[in-house]
N, C-alpha and C positions, 0 to 999 in steps of 0.2 A: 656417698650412699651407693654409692657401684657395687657390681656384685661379682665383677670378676675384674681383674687390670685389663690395659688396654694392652692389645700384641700386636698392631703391626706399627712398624715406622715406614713415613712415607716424606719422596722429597717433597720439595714444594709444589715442582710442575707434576708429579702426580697427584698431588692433593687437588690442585685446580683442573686437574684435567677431571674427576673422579666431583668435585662442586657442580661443573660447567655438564655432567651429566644428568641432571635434576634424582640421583639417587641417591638413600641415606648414606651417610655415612659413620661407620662401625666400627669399634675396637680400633683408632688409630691415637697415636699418640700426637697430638698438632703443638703448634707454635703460635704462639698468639700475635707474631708480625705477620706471618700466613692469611689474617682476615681482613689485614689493611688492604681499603681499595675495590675488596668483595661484594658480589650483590650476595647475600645472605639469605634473601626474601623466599620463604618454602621451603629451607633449607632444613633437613633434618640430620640432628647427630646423637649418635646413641654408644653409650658405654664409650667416651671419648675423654683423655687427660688431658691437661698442661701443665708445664711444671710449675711446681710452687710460688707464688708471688709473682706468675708473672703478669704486663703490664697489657694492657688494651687502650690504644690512646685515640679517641674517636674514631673506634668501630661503628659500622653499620650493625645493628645485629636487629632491625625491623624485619621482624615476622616470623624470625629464625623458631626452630625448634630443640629443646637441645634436653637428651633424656639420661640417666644416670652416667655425669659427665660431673670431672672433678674440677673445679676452679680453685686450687689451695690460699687462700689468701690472695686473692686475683686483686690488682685493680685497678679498675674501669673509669677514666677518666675522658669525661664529654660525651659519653659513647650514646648512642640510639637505640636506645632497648624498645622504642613501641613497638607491642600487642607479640614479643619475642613470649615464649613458654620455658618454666624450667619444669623438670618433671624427676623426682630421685635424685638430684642433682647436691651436689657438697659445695660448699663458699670455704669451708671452714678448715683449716690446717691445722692436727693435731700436735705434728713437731711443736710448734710455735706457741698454740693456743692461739693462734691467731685469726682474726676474721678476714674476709674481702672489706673493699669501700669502694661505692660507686660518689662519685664524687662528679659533680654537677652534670647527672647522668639526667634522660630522660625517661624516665620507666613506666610515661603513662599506658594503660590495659597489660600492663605485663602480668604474668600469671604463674605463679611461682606453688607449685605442690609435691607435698613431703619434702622439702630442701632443709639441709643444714645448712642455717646461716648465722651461726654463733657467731657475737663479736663482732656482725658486720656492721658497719656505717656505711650510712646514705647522706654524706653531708650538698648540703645548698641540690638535692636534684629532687627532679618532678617526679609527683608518684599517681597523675589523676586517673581513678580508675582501676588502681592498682590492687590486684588478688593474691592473698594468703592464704593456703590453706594446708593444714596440719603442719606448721613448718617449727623447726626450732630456731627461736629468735633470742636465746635466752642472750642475754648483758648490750643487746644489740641497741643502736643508736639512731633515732629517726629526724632527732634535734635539727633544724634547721629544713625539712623539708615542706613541698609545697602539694597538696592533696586536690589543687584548686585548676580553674585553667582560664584561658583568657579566649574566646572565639570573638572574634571581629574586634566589636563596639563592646561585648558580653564579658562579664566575668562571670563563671558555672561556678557553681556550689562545688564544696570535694567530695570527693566519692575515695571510700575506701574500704576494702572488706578483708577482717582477720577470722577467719576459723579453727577453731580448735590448734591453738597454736602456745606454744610456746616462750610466751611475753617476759618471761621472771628478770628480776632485775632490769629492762629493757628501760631505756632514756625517750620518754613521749612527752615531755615539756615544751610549752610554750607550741602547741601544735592548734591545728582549727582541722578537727575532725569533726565539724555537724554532719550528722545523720550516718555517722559511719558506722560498719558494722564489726563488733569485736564479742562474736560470739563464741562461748566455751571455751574462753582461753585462760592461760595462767598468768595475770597479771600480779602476782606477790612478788613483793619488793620492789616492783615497775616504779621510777618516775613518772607522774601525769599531774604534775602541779603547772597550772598556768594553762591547761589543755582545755579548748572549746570542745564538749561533748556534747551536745546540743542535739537532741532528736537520736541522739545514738541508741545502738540495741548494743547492749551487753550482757544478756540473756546468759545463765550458765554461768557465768564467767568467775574468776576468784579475784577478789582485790585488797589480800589480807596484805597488812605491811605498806601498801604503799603509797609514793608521797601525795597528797591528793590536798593541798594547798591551793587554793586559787581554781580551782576542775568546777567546771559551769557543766551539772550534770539535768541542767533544764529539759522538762520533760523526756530524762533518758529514760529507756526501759531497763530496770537491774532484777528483773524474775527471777529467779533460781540461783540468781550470783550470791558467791560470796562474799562479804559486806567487809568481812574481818573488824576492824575498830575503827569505819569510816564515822566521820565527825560531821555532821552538817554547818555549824559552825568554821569550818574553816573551809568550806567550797565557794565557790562566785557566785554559783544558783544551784536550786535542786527545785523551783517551783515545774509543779507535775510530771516531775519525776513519781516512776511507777516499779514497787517494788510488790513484792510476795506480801500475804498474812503473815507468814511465818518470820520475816524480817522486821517487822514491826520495833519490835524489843530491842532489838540492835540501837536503832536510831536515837529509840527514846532515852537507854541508857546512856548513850553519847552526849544527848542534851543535857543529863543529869537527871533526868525524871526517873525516881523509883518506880515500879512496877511493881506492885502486889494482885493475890489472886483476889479473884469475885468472892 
């Protein structure tokens, strides 16, 4: 999502010299073994590449900043993404069709807005806290992630927030999102079969098409959403669950129950 390439190339000891400065950094073209080792912490970059697919293997990137900067199919293995920002930022490789994968990354308060992350997988890594917003996620893979966090003795609830995002097709099965927020998004054709919704807002949101086998949408909120051909018969729960007047007819026809006028 850059809006122009990056034009300068720098060596390494100027990159670090130009880090170790606390100023942004702009239009450079880096190397993703360049961050090995880095404190990264307040570090901003802006309009910055790396080449395609390449590898990040337990990077620091806690606190980092990083604004229309390209990761083509990047990935990030182990790596420390806490309370890190993407901002315009691309995951996604059109050569290829191919996504990033963070892969037992830590990505709790990360904050990810307008990113293209098609096709990305987030296999086995933590997301507590984690912020979507307007991003494209379409065929994206959340399967095996954790939205939860462990403090001392405590296990916290998950926390998670999707905005006006782009869900279609996306893999959300066998996930425990209570009380998470997936508002105004395009969830058609989304997997969400086996998915704790529990307390969720999904206000706005579209859920035509998709699989919703086993979805415990217990007192979600679904206002404005599109229902598409949701069956209550095939979810865990939907008690108080909170829909629109207007969706009324939807449900009941899903039960079977005709509906005639007064």
């Amino acid at each position: 999502m850059t809006t122009s390439e990056a034009s300068l190339t720098l060596t390494y000891d100027e990159f670090s010299a130009l880090l170790s400065s606390g100023k942004p950094i702009r239009n450079v073209e880096l190397d993703a073994t360049w961050l090995d080792g880095k404190d990264l912490r307040d570090a901003e970059f802006c309009n910055c590449s790396f080449e395609p697919e390449s590898e990040f293997n337990s990077i620091d990137f806690r606190e980092s900043v990083w604004k229309d900067t390209e990761f083509p199919a990047g990935m990030f293995k182990s790596c420390d993404l806490r309370e890190a920002k993407f901002e315009n930022c691309s995951f996604y490789y059109a050569d290829t069709r191919g996504g990033a994968c963070f892969r037992h990354a830590d990505l709790s308060d990360v904050e990810f807005h307008n990113c293209d992350l098609r096709l990305t997988i987030f296999p086995y890594s933590q997301m507590f806290c984690i912020a979507f917003q307007n991003c494209r996620l379409t065929g994206a893979s959340l399967e095996g992630c954790d939205f939860g966090k462990v403090a001392g003795r405590r296990a916290l609830k998950p926390r998670a927030t999707f905005t006006d995002c782009q869900l279609n097709y996306a893999t959300l099965s066998d996930l425990d999102l209570e009380e998470g927020i997936l508002t105004e998004c395009d969830l058609t054709s989304s997997n969400l079969s086996n998915t704790n919704l529990t307390n969720a807002d999904l206000k706005r949101s579209t859920l035509s098409d998709a699989e919703t086998d086993d979805l415990d949408l217990t007192y979600a909120d679904l206002r404005g959403a599109n229902l598409g051909a949701l069956f209550l018969t095939s979810l865990r729960g939907y008690r108080g669950m909170v829909v629109s007047a207007s969706q009324q007819h939807i449900l009941l026809q899903g039960l079977g129950i005709k509906i005639e006028p007064d």
